[in-house]
C-alpha positions in Angstrom: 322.0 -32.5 -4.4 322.2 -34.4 -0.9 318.7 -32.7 0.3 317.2 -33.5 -3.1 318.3 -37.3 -2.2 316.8 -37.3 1.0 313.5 -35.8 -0.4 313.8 -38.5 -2.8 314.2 -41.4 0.3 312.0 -40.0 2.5 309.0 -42.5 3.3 305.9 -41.8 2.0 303.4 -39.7 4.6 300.3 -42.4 5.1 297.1 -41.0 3.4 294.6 -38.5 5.7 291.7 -41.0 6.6 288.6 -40.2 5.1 285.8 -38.7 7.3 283.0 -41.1 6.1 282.9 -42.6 9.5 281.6 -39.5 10.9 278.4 -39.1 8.5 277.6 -42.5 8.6 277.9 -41.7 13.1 275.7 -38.9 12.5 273.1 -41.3 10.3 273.4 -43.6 13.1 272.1 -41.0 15.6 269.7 -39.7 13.6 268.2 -43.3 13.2 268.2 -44.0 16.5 267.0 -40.3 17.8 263.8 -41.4 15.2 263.7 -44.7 17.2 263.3 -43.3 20.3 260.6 -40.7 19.2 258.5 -44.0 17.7 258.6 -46.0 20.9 257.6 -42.9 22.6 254.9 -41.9 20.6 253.5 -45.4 21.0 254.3 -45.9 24.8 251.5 -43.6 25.6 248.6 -45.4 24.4 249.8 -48.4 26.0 250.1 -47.0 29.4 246.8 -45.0 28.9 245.2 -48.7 28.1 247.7 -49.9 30.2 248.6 -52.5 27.8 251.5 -53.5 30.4 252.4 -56.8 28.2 253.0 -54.8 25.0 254.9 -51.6 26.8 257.5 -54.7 28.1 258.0 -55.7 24.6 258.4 -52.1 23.5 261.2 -50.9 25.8 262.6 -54.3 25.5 262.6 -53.6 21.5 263.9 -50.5 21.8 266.9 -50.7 24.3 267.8 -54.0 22.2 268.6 -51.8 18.8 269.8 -49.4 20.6 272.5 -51.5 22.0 273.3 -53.0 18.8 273.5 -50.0 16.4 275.1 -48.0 19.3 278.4 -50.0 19.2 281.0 -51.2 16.9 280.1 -55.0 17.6 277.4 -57.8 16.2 278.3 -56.5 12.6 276.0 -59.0 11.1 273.2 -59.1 13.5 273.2 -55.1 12.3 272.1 -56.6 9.0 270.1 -59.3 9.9 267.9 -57.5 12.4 266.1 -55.3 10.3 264.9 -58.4 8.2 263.7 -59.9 11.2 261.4 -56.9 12.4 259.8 -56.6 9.4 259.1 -60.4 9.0 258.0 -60.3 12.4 255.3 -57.3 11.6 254.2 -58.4 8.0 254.3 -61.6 8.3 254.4 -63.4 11.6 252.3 -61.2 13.7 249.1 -60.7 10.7 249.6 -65.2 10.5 249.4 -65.4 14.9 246.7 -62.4 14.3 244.3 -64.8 12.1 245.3 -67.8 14.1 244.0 -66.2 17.4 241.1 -65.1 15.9 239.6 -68.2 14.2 239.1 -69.4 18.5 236.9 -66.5 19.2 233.1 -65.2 17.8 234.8 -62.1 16.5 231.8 -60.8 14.4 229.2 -57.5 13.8 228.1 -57.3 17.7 230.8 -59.2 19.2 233.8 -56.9 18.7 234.3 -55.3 22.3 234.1 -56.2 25.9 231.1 -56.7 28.3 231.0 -53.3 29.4 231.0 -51.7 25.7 228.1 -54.4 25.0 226.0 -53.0 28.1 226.8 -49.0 26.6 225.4 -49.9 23.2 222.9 -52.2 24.6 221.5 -49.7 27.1 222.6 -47.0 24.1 220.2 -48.6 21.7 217.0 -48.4 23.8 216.7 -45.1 24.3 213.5 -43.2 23.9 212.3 -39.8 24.6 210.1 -39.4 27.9 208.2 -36.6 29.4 210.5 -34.3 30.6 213.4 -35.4 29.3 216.1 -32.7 29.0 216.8 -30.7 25.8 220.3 -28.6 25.1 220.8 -26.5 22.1 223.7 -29.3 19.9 226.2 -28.1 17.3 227.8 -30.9 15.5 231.5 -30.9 15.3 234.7 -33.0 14.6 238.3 -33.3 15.7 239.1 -34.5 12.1 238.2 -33.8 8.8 235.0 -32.4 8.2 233.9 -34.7 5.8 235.4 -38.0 7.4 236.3 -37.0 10.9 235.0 -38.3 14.2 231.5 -36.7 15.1 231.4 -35.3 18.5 228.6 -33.4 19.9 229.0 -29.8 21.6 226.2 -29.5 24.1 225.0 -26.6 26.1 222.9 -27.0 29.6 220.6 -24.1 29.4 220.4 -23.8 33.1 224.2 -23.7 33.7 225.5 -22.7 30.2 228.1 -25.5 30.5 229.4 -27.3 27.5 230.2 -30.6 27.3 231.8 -32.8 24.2 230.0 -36.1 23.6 231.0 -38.7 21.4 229.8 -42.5 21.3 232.6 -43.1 24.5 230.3 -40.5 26.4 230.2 -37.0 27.6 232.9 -34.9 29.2 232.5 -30.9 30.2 234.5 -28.4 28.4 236.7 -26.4 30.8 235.8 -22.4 30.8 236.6 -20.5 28.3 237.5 -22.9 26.0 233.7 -22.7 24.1 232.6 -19.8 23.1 228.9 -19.6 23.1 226.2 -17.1 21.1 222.7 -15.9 22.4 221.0 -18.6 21.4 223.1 -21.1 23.2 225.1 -22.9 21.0 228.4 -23.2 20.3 230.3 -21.1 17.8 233.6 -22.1 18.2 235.9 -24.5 20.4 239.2 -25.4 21.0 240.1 -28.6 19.4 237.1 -28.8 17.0 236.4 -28.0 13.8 232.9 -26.4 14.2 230.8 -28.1 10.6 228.3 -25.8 8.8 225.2 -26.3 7.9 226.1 -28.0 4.4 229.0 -30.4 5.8 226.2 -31.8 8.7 223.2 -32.2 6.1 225.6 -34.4 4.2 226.6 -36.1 7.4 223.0 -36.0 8.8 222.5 -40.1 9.1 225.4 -40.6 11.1 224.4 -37.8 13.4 220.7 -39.6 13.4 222.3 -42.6 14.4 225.3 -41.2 17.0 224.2 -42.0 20.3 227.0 -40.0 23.6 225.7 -42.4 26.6 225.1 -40.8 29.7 224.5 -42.1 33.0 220.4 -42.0 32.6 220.2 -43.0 28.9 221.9 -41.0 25.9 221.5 -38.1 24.2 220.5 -37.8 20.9 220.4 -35.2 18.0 216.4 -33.2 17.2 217.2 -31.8 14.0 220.7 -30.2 13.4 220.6 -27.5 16.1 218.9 -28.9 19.1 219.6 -32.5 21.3 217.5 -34.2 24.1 218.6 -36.8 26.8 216.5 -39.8 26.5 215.8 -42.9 28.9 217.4 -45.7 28.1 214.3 -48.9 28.2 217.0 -51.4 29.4 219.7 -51.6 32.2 221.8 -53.4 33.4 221.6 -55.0 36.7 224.5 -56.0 38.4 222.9 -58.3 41.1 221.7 -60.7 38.3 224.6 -59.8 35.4 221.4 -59.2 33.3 220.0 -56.7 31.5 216.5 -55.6 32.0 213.9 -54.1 30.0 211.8 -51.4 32.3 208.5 -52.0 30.6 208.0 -55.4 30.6 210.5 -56.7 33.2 211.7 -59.6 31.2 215.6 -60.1 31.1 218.5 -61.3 29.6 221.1 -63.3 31.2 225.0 -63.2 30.5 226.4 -65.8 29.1 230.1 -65.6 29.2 230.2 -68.7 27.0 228.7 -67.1 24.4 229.4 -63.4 24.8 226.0 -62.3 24.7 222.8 -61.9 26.7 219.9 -64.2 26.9 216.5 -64.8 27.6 215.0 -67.8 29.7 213.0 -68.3 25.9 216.4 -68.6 24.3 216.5 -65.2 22.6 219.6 -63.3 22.4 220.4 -59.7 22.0 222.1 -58.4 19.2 225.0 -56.5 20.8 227.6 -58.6 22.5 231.2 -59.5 23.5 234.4 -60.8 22.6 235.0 -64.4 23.9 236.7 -67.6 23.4 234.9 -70.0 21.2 237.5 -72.8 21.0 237.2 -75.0 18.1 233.2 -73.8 17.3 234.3 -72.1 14.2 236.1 -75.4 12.7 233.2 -77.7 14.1 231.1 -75.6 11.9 232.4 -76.4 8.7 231.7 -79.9 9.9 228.6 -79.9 11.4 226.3 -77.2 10.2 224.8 -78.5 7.1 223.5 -75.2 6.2 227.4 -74.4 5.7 229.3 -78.2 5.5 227.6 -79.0 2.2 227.9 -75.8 0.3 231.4 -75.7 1.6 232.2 -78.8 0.6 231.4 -77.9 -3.3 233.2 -74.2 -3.2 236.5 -76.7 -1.8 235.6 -79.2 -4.8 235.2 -76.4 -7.4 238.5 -74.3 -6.0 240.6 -77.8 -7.0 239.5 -77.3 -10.3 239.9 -74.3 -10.5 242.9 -74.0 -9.7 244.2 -77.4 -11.4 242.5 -76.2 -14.7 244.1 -72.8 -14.6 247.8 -74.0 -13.5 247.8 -77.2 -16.1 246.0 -75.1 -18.8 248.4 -72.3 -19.0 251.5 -74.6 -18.7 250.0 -77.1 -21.7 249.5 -73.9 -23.9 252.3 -71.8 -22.6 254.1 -74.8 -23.7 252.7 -75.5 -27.1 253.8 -72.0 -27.2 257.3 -72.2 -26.3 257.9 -75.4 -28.2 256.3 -74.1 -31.6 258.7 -70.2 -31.5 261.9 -72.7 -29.8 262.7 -74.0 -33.7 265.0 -71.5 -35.5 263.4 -72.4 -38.6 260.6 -70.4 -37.2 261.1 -66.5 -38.7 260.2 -63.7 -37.2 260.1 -65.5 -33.7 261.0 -61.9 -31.9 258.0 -60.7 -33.1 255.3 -63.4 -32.1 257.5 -63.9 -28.4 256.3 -60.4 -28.2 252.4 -60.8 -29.8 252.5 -63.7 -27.1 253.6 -61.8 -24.4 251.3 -59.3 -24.2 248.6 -60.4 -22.0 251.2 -60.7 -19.4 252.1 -57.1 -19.8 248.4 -55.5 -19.1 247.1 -54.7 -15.8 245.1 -58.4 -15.3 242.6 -56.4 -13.4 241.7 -53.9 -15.8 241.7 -57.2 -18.4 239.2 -59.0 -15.9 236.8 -56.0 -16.2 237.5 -56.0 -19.7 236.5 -60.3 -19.9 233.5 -59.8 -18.1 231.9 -57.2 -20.4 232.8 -59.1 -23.2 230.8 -62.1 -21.7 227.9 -60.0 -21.3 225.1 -61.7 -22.4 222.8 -58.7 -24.7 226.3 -56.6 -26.3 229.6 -58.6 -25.2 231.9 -59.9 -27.8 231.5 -63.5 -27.5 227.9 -63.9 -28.2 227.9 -61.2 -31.0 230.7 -62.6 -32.6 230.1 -66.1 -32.6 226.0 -65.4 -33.0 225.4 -67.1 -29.7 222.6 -66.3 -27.4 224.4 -67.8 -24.3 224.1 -66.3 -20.4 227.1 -66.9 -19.2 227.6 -66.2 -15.9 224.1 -67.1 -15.5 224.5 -71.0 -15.6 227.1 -72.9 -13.3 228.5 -74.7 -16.1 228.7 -71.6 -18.2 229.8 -69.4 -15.4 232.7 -71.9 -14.6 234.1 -72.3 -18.1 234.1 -68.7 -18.4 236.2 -67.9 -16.0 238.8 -70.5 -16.8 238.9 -69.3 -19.8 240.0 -65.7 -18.8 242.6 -67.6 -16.4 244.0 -69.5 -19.7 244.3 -66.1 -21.6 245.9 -64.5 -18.6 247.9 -67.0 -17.3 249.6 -68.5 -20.5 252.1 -65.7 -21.1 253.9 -66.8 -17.7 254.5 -70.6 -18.5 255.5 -69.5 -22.1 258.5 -67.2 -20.8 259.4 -69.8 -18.1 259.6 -72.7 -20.7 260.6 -70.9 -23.5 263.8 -70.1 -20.7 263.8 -73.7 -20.1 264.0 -74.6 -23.3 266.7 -72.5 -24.2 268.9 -74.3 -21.2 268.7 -77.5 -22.4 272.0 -78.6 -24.3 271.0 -79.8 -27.7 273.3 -82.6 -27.9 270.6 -84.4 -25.6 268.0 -84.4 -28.2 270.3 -84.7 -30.7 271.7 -87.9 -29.3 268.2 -89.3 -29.1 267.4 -88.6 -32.5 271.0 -90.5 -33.2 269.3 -92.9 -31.6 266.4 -93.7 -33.3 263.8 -91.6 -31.5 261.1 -89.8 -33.0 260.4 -86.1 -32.3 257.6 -87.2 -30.1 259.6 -89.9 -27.9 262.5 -87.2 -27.9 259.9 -84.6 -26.2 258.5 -86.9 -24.1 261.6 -89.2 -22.8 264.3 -86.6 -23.0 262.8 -82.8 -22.8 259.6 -82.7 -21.0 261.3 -84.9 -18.0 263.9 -82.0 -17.7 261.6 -79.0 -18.2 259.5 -80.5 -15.4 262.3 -80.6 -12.9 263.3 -76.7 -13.3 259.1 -75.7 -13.7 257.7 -78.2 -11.2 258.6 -75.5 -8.3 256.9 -72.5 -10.5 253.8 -75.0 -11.2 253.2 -75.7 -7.1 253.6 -71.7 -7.1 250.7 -71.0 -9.9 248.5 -73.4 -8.2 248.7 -71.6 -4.9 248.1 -69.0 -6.7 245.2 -69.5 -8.5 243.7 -71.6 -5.3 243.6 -68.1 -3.9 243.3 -66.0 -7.0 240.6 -63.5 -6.0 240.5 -61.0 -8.4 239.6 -64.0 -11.0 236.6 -64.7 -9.6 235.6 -61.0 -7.7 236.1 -58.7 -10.4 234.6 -61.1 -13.1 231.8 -63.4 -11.5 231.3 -62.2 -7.9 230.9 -65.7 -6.9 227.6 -65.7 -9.5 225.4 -67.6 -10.1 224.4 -67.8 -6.6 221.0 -70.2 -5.6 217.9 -68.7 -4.2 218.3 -70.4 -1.1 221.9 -68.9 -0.5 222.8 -65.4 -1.6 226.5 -66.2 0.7 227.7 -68.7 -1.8 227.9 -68.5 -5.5 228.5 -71.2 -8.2 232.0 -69.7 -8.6 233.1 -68.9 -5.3 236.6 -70.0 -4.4 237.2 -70.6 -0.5 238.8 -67.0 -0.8 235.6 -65.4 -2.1 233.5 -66.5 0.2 235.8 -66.1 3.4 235.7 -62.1 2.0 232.1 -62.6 1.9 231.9 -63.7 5.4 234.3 -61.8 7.1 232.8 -58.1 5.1 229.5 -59.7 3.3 226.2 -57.3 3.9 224.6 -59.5 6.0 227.0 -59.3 9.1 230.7 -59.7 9.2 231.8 -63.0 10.9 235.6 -62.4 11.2 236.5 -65.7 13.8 234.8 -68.0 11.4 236.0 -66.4 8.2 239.7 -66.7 9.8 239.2 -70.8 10.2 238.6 -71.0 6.8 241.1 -69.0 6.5 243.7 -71.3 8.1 242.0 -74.3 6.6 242.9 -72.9 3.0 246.6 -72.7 4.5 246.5 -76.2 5.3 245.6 -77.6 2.3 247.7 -75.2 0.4 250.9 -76.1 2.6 249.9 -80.2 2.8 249.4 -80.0 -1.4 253.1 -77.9 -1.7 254.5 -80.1 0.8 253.6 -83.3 -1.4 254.3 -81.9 -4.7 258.0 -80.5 -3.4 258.8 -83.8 -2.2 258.1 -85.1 -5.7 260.5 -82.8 -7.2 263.4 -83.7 -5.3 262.7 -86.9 -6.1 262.7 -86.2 -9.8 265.6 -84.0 -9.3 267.3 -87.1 -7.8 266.5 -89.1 -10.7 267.4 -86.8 -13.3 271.0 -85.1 -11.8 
């Protein structure tokens, strides 16, 4: 009895801890074992470019979350940090990206340094002279063999030596890593996928057009099997910073201001450098009229554009909301979910599906309606077109916000106004729209930066069409969005530092026109709290 008692008295043993702290330790190292094996991998071609700058910030980086995840302290700089980096990657850095590149002449020809301008420059003038010197060439890649990085496997049929040659130039193959068959050429090498006859007849323009430099000139492919060193017919002389073309003498001076050679009559070679520009870009939209005035309309039309589409889809998604928000209305489930439905397809298979059906010989609209119209033929035409696929895509939205609105209204307000005297119409406009406009206002300034940027609107119906004979770059249509793409990847030569000022000029308006409208709604929210 007295040791049953005690048993009965005893304290409680304290439960065993749980040994979740030791997985989540293990996590922790694995995490930061991964960590380490990133920065390492991407130390090395920072060192090998010797990219001093970015290696600081990498170690830096490193041994900074290393110290924090390593310990028990800064609890919520362990949650915070994370954020950060990937703010700093996504969004920060692409922003400072743009920014520096709207001050330079980025563009097709100006997208390296001097010395890679000289290489293509001296690269490009090659020609095949008496004598020149002919190796037997099998085409190979250190990739895929449909996509990979050409390279060319050379053999010198006086030594036997191979060399690997690739548009960075030619290096020689230490022995025994080649193996080489009576006729010269190369059968098989270490490092490189050898590509058959098939996989370099589809690839045959870009080994046509792969140039490895070499001291004298280039080589160049003769077919598939055989390659000759040409001469290159310009050089670059140091003495003058120019380049010089043998046959005629004449010569092209570097200007650094620039980033390109040029002639005493003004002309300029195509293959230059990366420089500075300061604000040339921005004084272009300015003063070029060949760009100022047709700007000027694409910034005109984009308002529109993007006020029609916003106030359009809010007016009907409205109507909308305010015609299913009686419940005298019956079956109101159903048409909230007949409504909804252009909302719920993929808008850019519905764009594709818009812009046959405005086809001018078998679209829907014209066969329909027995109209003989060409719609994206004409500007006005064109324009109401596309605002018209921006109503029907865009009016689901506003109808679920305000129908959500709606809903949060108390009904004694309208009721009291109706107690009052007021008519259904002075009850929406004194007492309901006031308060839908103070929740939506925010999701409005959000739609119109939307739709002032809304490129699949305009690319994957329009193209920017129709576009004058005097300038394919612009169309009727074109937002500022479009024809930034256009510049910065249009046929006729990418322009990257002036496509990223307009870039930051559409950010400006954008943020000035939020900024504005923002400051409104707190002022209505301060009116009507």
């Amino acid at each position: 009895m007295t040791a049953l008692l005690e048993r009965e008295t005893a304290p409680a043993q304290a439960p065993r801890p749980r040994r979740s702290g030791s997985s989540g330790r293990l996590l922790t190292i694995l995490l930061l074992g991964l960590t380490a094996a990133i920065a390492l991998w991407a130390a090395f071609p920072l060192i090998e470019q010797r990219q001093w700058a970015g290696l600081a910030v990498l170690v830096a980086a490193t041994a900074g979350l290393f110290y924090l995840y390593a310990g028990k302290r800064h609890v919520p700089a362990k949650y915070l940090v994370p954020g950060t980096l990937f703010l700093v990657a996504f969004q920060l850095f692409p922003v400072l990206y743009t920014a520096s590149t709207a001050f330079t002449n980025f563009s097709d020809g100006h997208r390296g340094d001097k010395q890679q301008a000289v290489v293509a420059i001296q690269t490009a003038s090659v020609t095949r002279v008496p004598g020149s010197a002919e190796y037997a060439l099998t085409v190979a890649t250190t990739g895929d063999a449909a996509t990979g990085p050409l390279t060319f496997l050379v053999t010198d049929p006086a030594t036997g030596k191979v060399s690997a040659g690739d548009a960075g130039g030619l290096a020689e193959l230490p022995p025994g890593r080649a193996t080489v068959n009576a006729a010269g050429r190369v059968t098989s090498a270490a490092g490189y996928t050898i590509l058959t006859g098939g996989q370099a007849s589809a690839r045959s323009r870009e080994i046509t057009d792969l140039a490895v430099p070499t001291p004298g000139g280039a080589i160049r492919s003769q077919g598939l099997s055989r390659a000759y060193e040409g001469r290159a017919g310009r050089a670059y002389d140091a003495a003058c910073d120019c380049i010089r073309e043998a046959a005629t003498g004449k010569t092209w001076t570097a200007d650094d201001s620039q980033g390109a050679f040029v002639g005493a009559d003004g002309e300029r070679l195509a293959q230059g450098w990366k420089v500075g520009v300061g604000l040339a870009n921005f004084t272009r939209l300015v003063t070029d009229p060949a760009i100022s005035g047709p700007f000027t309309r694409t910034l005109i039309w984009n308002l529109i554009f993007a006020l029609a589409s916003t106030g359009g889809t809010f007016v009907l998604g409205l109507l909308c909301a305010l015609a299913l928000h009686s419940p005298r209305v019956r079956g109101r489930r159903l048409y909230r979910t007949l409504l909804v439905l252009p909302y719920a397809m993929p808008s850019f298979a519905m764009l594709l599906v818009w812009r046959d059906m405005f086809n001018t010989d078998f679209g829907l609209i014209n066969n329909l309606f027995g109209l003989d119209v060409d719609w994206f033929g004409g500007t006005a035409s064109a324009r109401i077109a596309v605002i018209l696929v921006q109503l029907w895509l865009g009016y689901p939205y506003m109808f679920l916000v305000a129908t959500g609105a709606l809903q949060a209204i108390p009904a004694e307000l309208t009721e009291a106004s109706r107690l009052d005297g007021a008519s259904a119409w002075q009850s929406l406009r004194r007492v309901t729209l006031p308060l839908l406009l103070v929740a939506l206002t925010p999701l409005l300034i959000s739609s119109f930066a939307f739709n002032f940027n809304n490129f699949n609107a305009i690319y994957l119906t329009t193209d920017g069409a129709p576009f004058a004979a005097d300038n394919p770059a612009n169309g009727a249509t074109d937002l500022l969005i479009t024809y930034t793409y256009r510049l910065a990847f249009g046929g006729s030569g990418a322009q990257y530092g002036f496509a990223a000022a307009v870039s930051i000029f559409i950010f400006v308006i954008v943020a000035v026109i939020s900024a504005i409208s923002f400051r409104r709604t707190r002022r209505q929210e301060e009116v009507y709290s």
